[in-house]
C-alpha positions as CSV (number, residue, x, y, z in Angstrom):
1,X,0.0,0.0,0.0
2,X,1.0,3.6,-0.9
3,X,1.7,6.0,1.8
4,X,-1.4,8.0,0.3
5,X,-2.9,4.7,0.8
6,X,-2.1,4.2,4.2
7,X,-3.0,8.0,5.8
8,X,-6.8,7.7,4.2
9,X,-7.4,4.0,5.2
10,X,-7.4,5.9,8.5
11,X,-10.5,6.1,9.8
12,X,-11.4,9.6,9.4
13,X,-11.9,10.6,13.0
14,X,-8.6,9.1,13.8
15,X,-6.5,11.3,11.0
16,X,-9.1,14.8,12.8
17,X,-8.2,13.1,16.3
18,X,-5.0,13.5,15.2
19,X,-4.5,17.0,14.0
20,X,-6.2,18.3,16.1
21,X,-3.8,16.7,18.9
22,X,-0.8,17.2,17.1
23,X,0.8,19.6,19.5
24,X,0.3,17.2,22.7
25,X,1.5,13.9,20.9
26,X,4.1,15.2,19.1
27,X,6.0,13.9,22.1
28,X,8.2,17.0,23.1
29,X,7.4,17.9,26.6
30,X,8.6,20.4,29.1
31,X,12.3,20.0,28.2
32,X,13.5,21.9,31.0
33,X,11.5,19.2,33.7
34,X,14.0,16.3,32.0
35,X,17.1,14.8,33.1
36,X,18.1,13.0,30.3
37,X,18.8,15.8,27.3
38,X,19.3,13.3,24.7
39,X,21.9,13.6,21.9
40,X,22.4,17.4,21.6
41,X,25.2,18.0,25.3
42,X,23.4,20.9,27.0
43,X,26.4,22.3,28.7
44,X,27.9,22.4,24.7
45,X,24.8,24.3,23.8
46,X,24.3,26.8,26.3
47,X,27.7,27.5,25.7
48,X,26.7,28.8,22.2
49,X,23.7,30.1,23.2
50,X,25.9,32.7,26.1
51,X,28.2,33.4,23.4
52,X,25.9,34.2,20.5
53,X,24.2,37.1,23.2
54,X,27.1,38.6,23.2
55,X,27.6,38.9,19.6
56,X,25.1,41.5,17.0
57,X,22.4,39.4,14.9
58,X,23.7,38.8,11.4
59,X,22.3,41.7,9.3
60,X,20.6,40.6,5.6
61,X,21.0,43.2,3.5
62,X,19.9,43.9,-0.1
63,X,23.5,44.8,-1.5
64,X,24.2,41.0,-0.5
65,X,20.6,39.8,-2.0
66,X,21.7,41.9,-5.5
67,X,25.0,40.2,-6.0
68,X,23.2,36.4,-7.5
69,X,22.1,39.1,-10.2
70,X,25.5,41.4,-10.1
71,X,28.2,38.8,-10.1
72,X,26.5,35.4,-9.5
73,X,27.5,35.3,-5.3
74,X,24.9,33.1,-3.5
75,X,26.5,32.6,-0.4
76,X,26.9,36.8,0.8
77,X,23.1,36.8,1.8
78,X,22.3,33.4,2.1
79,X,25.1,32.4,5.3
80,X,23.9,35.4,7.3
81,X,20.4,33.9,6.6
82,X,21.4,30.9,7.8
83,X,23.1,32.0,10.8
84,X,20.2,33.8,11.7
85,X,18.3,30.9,11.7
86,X,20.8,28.9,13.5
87,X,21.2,31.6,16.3
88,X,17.6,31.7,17.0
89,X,17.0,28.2,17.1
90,X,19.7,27.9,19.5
91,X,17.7,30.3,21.5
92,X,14.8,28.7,20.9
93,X,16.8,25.4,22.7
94,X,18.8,27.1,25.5
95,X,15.2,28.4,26.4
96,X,13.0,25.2,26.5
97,X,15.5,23.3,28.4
98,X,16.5,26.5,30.7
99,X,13.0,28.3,31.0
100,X,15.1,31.1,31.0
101,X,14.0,34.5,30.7
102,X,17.4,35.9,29.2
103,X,17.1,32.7,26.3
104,X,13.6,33.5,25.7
105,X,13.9,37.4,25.0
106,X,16.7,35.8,23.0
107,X,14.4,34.1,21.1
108,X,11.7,36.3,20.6
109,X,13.9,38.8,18.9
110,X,15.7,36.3,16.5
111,X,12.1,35.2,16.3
112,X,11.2,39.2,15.4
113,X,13.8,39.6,13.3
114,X,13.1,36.4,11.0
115,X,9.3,37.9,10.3
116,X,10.6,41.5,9.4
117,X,12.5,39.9,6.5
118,X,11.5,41.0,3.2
119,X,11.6,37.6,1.7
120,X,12.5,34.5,3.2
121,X,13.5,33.1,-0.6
122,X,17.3,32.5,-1.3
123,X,17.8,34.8,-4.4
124,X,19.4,32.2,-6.7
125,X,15.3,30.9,-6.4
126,X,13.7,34.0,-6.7
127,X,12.7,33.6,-10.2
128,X,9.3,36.4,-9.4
129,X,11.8,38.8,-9.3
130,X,14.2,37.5,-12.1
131,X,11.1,37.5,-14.5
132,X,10.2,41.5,-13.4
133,X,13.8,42.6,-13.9
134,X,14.4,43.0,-10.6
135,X,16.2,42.2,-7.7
136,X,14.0,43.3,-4.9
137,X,11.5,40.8,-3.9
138,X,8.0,41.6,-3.3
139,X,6.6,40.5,-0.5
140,X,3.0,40.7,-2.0
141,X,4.1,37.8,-4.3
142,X,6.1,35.4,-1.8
143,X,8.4,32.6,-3.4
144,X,8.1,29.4,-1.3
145,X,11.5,27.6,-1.5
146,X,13.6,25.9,0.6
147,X,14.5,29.3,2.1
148,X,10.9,29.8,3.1
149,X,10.7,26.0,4.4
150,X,13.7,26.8,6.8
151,X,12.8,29.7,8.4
152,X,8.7,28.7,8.7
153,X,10.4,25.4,10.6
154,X,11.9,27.3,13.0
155,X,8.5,29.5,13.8
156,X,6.2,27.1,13.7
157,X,8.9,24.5,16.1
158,X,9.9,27.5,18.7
159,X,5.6,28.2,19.3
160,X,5.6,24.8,20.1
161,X,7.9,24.5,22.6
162,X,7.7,28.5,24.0
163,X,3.9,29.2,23.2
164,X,3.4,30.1,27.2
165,X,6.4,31.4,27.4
166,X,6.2,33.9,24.7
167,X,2.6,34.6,25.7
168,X,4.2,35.8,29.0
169,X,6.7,37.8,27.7
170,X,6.2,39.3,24.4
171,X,2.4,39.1,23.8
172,X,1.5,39.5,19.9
173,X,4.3,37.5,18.6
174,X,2.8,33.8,18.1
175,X,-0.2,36.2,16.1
176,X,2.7,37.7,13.9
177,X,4.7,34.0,13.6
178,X,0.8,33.0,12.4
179,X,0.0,35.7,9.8
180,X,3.5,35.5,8.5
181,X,3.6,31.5,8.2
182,X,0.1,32.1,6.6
183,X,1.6,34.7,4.4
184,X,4.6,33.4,3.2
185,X,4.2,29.6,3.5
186,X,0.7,28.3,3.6
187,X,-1.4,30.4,1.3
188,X,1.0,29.7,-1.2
189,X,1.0,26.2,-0.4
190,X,-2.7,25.6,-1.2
191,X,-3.4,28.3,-3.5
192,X,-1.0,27.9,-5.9
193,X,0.2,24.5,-7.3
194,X,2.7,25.6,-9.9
195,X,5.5,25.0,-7.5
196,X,8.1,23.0,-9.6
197,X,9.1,21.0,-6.2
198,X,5.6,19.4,-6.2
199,X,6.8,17.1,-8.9
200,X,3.6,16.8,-10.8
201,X,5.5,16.9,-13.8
202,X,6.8,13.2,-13.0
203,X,10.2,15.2,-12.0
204,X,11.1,14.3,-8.3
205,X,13.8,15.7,-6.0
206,X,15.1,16.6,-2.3
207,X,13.1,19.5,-2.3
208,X,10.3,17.9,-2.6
209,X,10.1,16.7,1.2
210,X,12.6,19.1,2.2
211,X,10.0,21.4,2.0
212,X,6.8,19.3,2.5
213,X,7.8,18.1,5.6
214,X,8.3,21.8,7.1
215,X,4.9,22.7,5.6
216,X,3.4,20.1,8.0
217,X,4.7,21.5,10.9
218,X,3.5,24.7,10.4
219,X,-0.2,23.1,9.7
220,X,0.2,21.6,12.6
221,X,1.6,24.3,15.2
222,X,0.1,27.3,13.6
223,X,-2.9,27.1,11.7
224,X,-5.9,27.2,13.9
225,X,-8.3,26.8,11.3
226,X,-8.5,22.9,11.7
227,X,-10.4,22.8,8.4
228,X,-7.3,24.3,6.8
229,X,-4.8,22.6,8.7
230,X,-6.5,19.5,7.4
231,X,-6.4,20.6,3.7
232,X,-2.7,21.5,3.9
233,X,-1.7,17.8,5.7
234,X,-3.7,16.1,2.5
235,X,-1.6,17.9,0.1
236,X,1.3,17.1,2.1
237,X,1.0,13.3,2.1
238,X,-0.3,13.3,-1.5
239,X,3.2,15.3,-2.1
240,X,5.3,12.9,0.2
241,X,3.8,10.1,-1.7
242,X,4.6,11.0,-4.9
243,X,8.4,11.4,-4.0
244,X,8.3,8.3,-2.3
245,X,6.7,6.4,-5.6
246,X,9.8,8.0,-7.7
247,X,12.4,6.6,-5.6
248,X,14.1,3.6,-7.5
249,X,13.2,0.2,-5.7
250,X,17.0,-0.6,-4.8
251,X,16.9,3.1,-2.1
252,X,19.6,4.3,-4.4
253,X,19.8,8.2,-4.5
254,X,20.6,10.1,-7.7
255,X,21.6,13.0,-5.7
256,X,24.3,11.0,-3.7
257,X,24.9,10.4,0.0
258,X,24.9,14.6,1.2
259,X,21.7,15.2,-0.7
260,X,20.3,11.9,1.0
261,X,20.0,13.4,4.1
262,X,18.1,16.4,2.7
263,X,16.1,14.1,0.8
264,X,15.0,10.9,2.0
265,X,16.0,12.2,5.4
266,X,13.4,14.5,5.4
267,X,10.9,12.4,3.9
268,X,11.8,10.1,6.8
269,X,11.2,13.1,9.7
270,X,8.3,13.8,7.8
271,X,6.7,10.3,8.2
272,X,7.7,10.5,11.8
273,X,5.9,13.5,13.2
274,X,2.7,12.1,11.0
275,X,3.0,8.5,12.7
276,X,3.5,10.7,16.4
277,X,0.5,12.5,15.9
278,X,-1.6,9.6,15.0
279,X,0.1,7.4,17.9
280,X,1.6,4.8,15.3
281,X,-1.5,4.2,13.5
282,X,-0.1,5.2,10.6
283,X,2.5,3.1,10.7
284,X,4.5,4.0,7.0
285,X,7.7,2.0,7.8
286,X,6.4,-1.0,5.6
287,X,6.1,1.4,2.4
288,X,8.6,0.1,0.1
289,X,11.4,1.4,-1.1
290,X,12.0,3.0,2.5
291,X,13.6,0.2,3.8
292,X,16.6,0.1,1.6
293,X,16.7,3.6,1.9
294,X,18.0,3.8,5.1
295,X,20.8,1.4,4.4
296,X,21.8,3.6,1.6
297,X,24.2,5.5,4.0
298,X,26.3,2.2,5.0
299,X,26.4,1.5,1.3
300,X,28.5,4.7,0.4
301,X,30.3,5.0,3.7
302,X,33.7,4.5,2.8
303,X,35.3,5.4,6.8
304,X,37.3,8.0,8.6
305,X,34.6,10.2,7.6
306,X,35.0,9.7,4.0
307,X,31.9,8.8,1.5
308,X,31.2,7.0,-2.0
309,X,30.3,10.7,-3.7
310,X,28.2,11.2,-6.8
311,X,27.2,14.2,-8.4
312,X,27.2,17.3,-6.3
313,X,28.3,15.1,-3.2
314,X,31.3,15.7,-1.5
315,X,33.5,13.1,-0.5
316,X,34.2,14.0,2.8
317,X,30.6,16.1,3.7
318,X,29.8,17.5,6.8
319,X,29.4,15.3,9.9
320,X,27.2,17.8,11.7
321,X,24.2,15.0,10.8
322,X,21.0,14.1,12.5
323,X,21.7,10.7,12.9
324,X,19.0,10.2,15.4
325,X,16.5,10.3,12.2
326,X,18.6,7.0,10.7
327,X,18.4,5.7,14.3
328,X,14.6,6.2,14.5
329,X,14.4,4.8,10.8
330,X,16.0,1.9,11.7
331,X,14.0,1.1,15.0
332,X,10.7,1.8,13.2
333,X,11.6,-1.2,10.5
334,X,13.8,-3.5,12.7
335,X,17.1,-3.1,10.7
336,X,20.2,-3.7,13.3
337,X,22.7,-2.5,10.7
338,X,20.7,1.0,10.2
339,X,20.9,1.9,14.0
340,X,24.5,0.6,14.2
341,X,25.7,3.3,11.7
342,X,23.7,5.7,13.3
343,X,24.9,5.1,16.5
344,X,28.7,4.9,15.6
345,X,28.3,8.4,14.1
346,X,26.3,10.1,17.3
347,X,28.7,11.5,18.9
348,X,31.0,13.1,16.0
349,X,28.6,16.3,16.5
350,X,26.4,18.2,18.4
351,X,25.8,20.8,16.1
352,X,22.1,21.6,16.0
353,X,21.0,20.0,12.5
354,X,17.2,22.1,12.2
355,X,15.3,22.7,15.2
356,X,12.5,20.5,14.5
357,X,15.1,17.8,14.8
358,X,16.9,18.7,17.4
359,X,13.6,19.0,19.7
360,X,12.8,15.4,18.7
361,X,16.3,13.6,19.6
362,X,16.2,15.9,23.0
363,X,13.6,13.7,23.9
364,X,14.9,10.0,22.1
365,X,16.1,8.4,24.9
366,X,16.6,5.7,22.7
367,X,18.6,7.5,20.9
368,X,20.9,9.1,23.5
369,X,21.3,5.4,25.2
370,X,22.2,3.4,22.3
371,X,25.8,1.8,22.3
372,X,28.1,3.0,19.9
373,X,28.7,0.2,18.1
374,X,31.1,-0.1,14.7
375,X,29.5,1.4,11.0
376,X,28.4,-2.4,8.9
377,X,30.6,-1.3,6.3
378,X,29.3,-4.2,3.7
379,X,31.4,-6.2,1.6
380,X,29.5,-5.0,-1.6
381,X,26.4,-3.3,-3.0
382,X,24.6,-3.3,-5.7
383,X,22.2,-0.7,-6.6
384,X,20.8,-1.8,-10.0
385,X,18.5,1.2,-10.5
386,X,21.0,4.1,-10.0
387,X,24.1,2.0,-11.6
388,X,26.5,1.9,-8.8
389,X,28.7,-1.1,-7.5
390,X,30.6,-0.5,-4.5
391,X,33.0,-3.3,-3.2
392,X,35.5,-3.4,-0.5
393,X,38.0,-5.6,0.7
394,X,36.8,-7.0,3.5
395,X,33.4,-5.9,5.0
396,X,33.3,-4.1,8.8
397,X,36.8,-3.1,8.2
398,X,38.4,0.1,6.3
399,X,41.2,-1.6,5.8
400,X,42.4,-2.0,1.8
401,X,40.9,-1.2,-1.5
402,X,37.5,0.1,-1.6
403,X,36.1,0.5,-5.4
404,X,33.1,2.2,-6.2
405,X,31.8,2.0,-10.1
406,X,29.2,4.3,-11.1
407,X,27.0,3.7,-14.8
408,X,24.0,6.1,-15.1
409,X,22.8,8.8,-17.1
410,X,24.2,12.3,-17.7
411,X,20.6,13.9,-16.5
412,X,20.7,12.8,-13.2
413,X,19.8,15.5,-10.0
414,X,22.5,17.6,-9.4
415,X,24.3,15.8,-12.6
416,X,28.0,15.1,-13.4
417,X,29.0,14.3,-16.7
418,X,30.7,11.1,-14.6
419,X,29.0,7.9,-16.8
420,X,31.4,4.9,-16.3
421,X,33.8,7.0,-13.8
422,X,35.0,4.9,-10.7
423,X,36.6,6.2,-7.3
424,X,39.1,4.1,-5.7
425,X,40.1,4.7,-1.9
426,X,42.6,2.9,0.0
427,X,42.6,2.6,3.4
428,X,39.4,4.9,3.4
429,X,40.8,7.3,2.0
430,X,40.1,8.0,-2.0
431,X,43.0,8.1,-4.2
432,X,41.2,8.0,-7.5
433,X,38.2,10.6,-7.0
434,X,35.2,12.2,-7.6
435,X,35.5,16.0,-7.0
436,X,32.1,16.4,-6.2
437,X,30.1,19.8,-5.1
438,X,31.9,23.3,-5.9
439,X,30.8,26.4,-4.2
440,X,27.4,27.5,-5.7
441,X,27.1,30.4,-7.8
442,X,24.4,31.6,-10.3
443,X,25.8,29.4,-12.5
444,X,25.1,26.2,-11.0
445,X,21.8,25.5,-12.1
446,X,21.8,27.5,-15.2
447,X,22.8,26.7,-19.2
448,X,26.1,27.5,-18.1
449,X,26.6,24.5,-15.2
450,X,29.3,22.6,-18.0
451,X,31.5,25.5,-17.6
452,X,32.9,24.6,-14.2
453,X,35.3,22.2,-14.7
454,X,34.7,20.2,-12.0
455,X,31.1,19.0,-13.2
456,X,32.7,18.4,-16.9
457,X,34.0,14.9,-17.7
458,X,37.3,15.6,-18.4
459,X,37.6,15.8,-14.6
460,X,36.2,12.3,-14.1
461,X,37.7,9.1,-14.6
462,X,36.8,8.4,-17.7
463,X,38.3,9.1,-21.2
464,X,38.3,11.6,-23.7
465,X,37.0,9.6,-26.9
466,X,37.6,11.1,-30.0
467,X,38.8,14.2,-28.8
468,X,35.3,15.3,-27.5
469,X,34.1,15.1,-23.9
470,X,30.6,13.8,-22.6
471,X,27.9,15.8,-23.1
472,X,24.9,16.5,-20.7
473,X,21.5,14.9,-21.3
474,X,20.1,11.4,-20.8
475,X,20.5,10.0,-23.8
476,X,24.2,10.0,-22.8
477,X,24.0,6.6,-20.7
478,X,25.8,3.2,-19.4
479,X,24.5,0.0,-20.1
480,X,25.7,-1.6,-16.9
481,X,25.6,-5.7,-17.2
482,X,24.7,-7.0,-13.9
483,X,27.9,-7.3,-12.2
484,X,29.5,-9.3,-9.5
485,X,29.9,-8.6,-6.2
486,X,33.6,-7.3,-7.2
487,X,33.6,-6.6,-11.1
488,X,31.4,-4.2,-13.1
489,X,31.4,-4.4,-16.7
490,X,29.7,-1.4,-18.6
491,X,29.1,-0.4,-22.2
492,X,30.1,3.2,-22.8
493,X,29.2,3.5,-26.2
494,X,26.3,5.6,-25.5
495,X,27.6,7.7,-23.3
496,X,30.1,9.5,-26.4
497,X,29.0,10.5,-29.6
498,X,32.0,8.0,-31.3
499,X,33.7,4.8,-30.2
500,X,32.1,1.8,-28.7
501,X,34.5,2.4,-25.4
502,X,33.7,-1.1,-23.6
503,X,34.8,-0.6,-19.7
504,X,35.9,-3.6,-16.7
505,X,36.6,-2.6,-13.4
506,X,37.2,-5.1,-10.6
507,X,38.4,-5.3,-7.4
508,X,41.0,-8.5,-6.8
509,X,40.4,-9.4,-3.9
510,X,43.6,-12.2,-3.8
511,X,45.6,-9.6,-5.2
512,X,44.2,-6.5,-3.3
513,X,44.2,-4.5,-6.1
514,X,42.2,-2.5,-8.6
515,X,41.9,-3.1,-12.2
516,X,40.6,-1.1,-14.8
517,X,40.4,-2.1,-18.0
518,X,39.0,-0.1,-21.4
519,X,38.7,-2.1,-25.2
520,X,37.3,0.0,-28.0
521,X,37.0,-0.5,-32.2
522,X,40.7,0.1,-34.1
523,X,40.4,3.8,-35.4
524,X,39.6,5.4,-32.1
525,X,41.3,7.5,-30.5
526,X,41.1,7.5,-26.8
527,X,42.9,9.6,-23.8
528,X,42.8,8.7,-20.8
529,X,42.1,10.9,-17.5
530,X,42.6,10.2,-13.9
531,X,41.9,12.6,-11.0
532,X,44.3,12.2,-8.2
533,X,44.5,13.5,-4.5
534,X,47.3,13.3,-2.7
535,X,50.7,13.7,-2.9
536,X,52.9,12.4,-6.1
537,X,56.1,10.6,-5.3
538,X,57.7,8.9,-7.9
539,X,56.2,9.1,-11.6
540,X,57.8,7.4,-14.5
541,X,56.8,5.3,-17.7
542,X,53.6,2.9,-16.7
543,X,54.1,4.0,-13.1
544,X,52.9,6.8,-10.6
545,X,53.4,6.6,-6.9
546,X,50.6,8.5,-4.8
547,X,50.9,9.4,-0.8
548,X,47.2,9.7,-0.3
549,X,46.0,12.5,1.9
550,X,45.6,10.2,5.1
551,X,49.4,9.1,4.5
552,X,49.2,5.4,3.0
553,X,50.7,4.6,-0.4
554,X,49.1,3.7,-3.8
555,X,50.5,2.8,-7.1
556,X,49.3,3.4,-10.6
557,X,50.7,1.1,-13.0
558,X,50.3,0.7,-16.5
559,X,52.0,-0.2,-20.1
560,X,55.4,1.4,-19.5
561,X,55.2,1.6,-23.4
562,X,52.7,3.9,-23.5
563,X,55.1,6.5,-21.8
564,X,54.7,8.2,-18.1
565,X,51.7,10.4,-20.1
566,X,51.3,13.8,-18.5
567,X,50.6,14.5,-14.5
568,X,48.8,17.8,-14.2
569,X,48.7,20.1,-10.8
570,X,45.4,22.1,-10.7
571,X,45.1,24.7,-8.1
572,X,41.7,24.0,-6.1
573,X,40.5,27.3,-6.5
574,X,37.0,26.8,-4.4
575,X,36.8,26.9,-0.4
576,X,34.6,24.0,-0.4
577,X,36.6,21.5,-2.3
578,X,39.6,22.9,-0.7
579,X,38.3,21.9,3.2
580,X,38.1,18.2,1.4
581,X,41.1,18.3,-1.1
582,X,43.8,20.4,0.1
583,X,45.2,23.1,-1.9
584,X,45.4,21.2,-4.6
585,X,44.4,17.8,-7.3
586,X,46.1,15.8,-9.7
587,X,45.5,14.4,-13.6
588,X,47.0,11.9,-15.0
589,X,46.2,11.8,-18.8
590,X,47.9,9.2,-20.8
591,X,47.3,8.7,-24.5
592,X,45.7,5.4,-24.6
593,X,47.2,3.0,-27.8
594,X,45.5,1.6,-30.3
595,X,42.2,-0.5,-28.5
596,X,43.2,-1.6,-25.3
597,X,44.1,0.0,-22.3
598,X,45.0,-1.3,-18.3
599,X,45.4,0.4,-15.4
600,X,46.3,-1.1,-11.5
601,X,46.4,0.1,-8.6
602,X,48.5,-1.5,-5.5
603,X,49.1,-0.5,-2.2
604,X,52.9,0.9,-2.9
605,X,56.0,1.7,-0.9
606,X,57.8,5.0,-0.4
């Protein structure tokens, strides 16, 4: 059964019963009456909380909004948005668990200060104001992104937990929290249905229950209409369902292991405040695919904080995580090897990750008991529908070669022109690698996304065929034979406009090493490219020795008669793939011979 399914095979006075009790069985009580805080360290946050009083509010201002439009700069407005939503929601914390007078005046103004923005839309999404010219938005015609979704979350979660409190001390701000949610959020919500998020054009994607699932808690903690608040939850599980339906079977994720947790991961949150509020009746857990996707973070975890990447996924993303949603996740469908990973990462962190989920670990004691216990690490994975094999040397155990092979399409969310690329990490740590996200800019999402060069092909592992690089678009495509539980075999000849490229890549186990090879048709001319991080040591005809950025030793080998080929420096000229890469990368391009062409990589010596 659907999750559309399940939510109206409710009796109808249990889903009414049920909004109209959301704010008692939500299940966060008077935090400052507990003992037990849960996962986020109170002393840690309260801490932050002191020190961000001290500090001025971050000040938005319109010469930081204008420069998406003047010079394509996203992040000049939107990180002071963002730490204004951070700094009130550690307010918001700091006074639930405190009841603290001081923390709730600190509250109430970051609470303030978020309604007396003029838009709550990121400007590389305010396209209202692209299509007038201008780079003003007008708050008659709000733009309901993930922008919007973020700040509404942190309204509609802080008058759940400081209702009374703000009553007390600032009466008239849970009316203004109200007409601005209303405003900016739920009008929108119901009255318009153009949003391209919605997906009712078949095209599904994180923002789709990124923002859904904030929706619902504002229905549920500030509309009062319970008519209305009803209307907006039905739209929301139709919306939730739809995303849910698009997922492929084997809880891949196009968008790769960052975006997971701001896709399924929401969808997952989502599903758990509607199952709270209707005291398990609902009961979604069962819906398939959603119990492959929680194992989809053990699949890419590679160790030492390093991750199979894909797309715009970095390699070595942030651990500030709420891995008490996985742990949930995992409890709800009886998976062991879900909550171990979740528990092994719990305490890397105690950054607050959103403040609806912060409220709800506070008060997992579940959660904040659970044993650390080792990440699964599996032994292989195979993930038919998104085309990627990962295999590692021995599973539970970083140790060794871990290869991941990725097939695809070259129109996937958040794409890379990466069809047939691999990554290869030893000891963790990749040595062959997948860039992953830059910095985004206003070109990111536009007709001009090829030109950063970390997003182009040449800047995968894969060749250059012909001279010409992969294009975007999904014709451009793997056929990816079923594969082994160490060896992929792919078909690149649709994925270039010439050659019939044929691609093997296998991990030997016996060996401990990873092989690569490429056959194509006489005639073809093929080039071979190899991003590197690290540090180079030796480099000479058919071999390169690699000091990987953890401090173990690879080694390339190939065809000493095909020359040493040329090894490339590239300064990494983005802050965000320079806090994963270092300063800078490596690529190794080696004219290819006539149709057959090996590569190995061994665990070297210095």
């Amino acid at each position: 059964m659907t999750l559309a399914g399940r939510w109206h095979a409710l009796d109808p006075a249990t889903r009414s019963a049920a909004l109209d009790a959301a704010r008692e069985r939500v299940g966060v009580p008077d935090l400052n009456q507990r003992e037990i805080w849960g996962s986020l360290p109170a002393a840690a946050l309260l801490e932050r909380a002191e020190a961000d009083r001290s500090r001025p509010w971050p000040r938005l201002l319109l010469s930081d909004f204008a420069r998406y439009w003047r010079d394509g700069v996203r992040t000049a407005y939107e990180n002071p948005a963002g730490e204004l939503r951070q700094r009130t929601s550690t307010a918001v914390l700091a006074a639930a668990l405190t009841g603290d007078q001081q923390y709730v005046d600190e509250a109430a103004d970051g609470l303030l200060l978020l309604c007396e923005q003029t838009t709550w839309c990121w400007a590389a999404h305010e396209s209202f104001a692209t299509a007038r010219g201008e780079v003003v938005a007008d708050p008659g015609t709000p733009y309901l992104d993930l922008g919007a979704a973020e700040t509404v979350e942190v309204l509609a979660w802080a008058d759940l937990v400081l209702g009374p409190a703000l009553d007390e001390r600032v009466p008239g701000l849970r009316r203004r929290l109200r007409a601005e949610a209303d405003r900016r959020v739920l009008e929108p919500f119901l009255t318009d249905r153009r949003w391209h998020w919605l997906g009712l054009d078949g095209h599904l994607h994180n923002w789709n229950p990124w923002i859904h699932g904030h929706v619902l808690a504002a229905a549920l903690f500030l509309e009062d209409d319970p008519v209305r608040r009803a209307q907006v939850v039905e739209l929301v599980v139709d919306g939730l369902d739809r995303y849910l339906r698009a997922l492929p079977a084997d809880g891949g994720c196009d968008e790769g292991y960052s975006y997971w947790w701001n896709g399924p991961a929401r969808l997952a949150s989502a599903l758990e405040l509607l199952d709270r509020i209707t005291l398990g009746t609902f009961d979604p857990w069962r819906c398939e695919p959603l119990e492959e996707l929680a194992r989809y973070p053990q699949r890419m975890e590679l160790g030492d904080g390093w991750f199979v990447n894909v797309g715009d996924g970095s390699a070595r993303p942030n651990p500030d995580q709420p891995w008490d949603v996985l742990h949930r996740w995992g409890r709800r469908t009886g998976d062991r090897d879900v909550m171990a990973q979740a528990a092994a990462h719990r305490d890397q962190s105690d950054a607050v990750v959103g403040l609806g989920r912060a409220l709800v670990a506070l008060v997992d004691d579940a959660w904040s008991q659970a044993a650390a216990t080792p990440s699964p690490l599996p032994r292989s994975s195979w993930l038919p529908d998104v085309q990627l094999l990962v295999a590692r040397q021995e599973g539970g155990s970083t140790a060794g070669w871990t290869l991941a092979v990725k097939g695809g399409h070259n129109d996937e969310n958040h794409n890379h022109n990466d069809v047939g690329s691999f990554i290869a990490a030893l000891d963790a740590t990749p040595v062959l690698v997948d860039l992953g996200q830059p910095t985004y800019t206003a070109i990111s999402f536009s007709d001009r996304r090829y030109e950063q060069w970390v997003v182009r092909s040449e800047w995968h592992n894969v060749p250059v065929i012909d001279g010409r690089d992969q294009a975007a678009g999904s014709q451009w495509r793997a056929d990816f034979a079923v594969p082994r539980a160490d060896r992929a075999e792919l078909d690149l000849s649709d994925a270039y406009p010439t050659g019939n490229l044929r691609r093997s890549v296998s991990l030997d186990r016996r060996d401990q090493a990873v092989r690569v090879g490429d056959t194509w048709a006489a005639g073809t001319e093929v080039v071979e490219h190899f991003v590197i991080a690290g540090r180079p040591l030796a480099h000479e005809p058919g071999r390169l020795v690699v000091e990987t950025l953890a401090g173990s030793v690879a080694e390339l080998g190939w065809d000493a008669g095909l020359g040493a080929g040329r090894l490339e420096t590239r300064a990494v000229d983005d802050a965000l793939l320079e806090r994963v890469w270092g300063p800078v990368v490596h690529r190794l391009i080696l004219a290819a011979g006539n149709n057959r062409f090996e590569l190995t990589l061994t665990r070297g010596t210095r």
